[in-house]
C-alpha positions, 0 to 999 in steps of 0.5 A, a space after each residue: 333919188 331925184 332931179 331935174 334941169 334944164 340944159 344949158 350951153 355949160 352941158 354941151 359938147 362940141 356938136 351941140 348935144 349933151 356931153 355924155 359926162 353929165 349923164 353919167 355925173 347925175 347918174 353917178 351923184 343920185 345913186 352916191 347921194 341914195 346909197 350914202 342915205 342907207 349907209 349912213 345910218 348903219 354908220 358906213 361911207 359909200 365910194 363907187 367902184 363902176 359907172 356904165 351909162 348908155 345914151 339913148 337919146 341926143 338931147 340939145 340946150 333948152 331942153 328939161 331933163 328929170 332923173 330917177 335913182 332907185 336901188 337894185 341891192 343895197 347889201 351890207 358890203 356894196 350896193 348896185 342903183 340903177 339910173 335913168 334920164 327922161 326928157 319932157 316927153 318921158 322918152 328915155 335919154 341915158 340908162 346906167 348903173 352904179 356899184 358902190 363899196 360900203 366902207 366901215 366908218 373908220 376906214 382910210 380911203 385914200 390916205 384919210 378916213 371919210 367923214 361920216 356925219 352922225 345919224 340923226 336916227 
């Protein structure tokens, strides 16, 4: 999975760098949005169980960000990915991983069964 943007004054903290929240929510969105794609088709839903990003490089507004998710396991029960944020010049600026749980489709989560669109496969 992949993104990029461009950061803007809605990303910043109060010494004018990037909260460090937004490197942990596109991390987190990527590897949900990559681990749903595999879960999907085995007809499951995926929620996340951890999140451990480590910032590495102070990023101010105007800069473009790009983001890389690929997968360490995708196993039938749970999933690890492995999330990593670059700046322009390619130097690293977060690195993190996300665990998520594969759930049966007709599992609650919450009080509510997740709705698992159906495979188009």
């Amino acid at each position: 999975m992949r993104c990029e943007w461009e950061v803007g004054p809605q990303h910043l903290q109060g010494y004018g760098i990037v909260h460090g929240g937004v490197h942990c929510g596109v991390i987190e969105t990527l590897a949900s949005v990559g681990a749903a794609v595999v879960a999907m088709a085995r007809g499951q839903a995926v929620v996340g169980l951890e999140n451990n990003t480590s910032f590495v490089r102070a990023v101010r507004a105007g800069a473009r960000l790009h983001a890389v998710a690929t997968p360490l396991t995708r196993g039938r029960k749970s999933q690890l990915w492995e999330g990593r944020i670059f700046d322009e010049q390619q130097r690293l600026v977060a690195v993190g991983r996300v665990r998520l749980l594969c759930l049966p489709a007709d599992e609650a989560l919450a009080g509510e069964v997740p709705r698992v669109p159906a495979s188009s496969a």
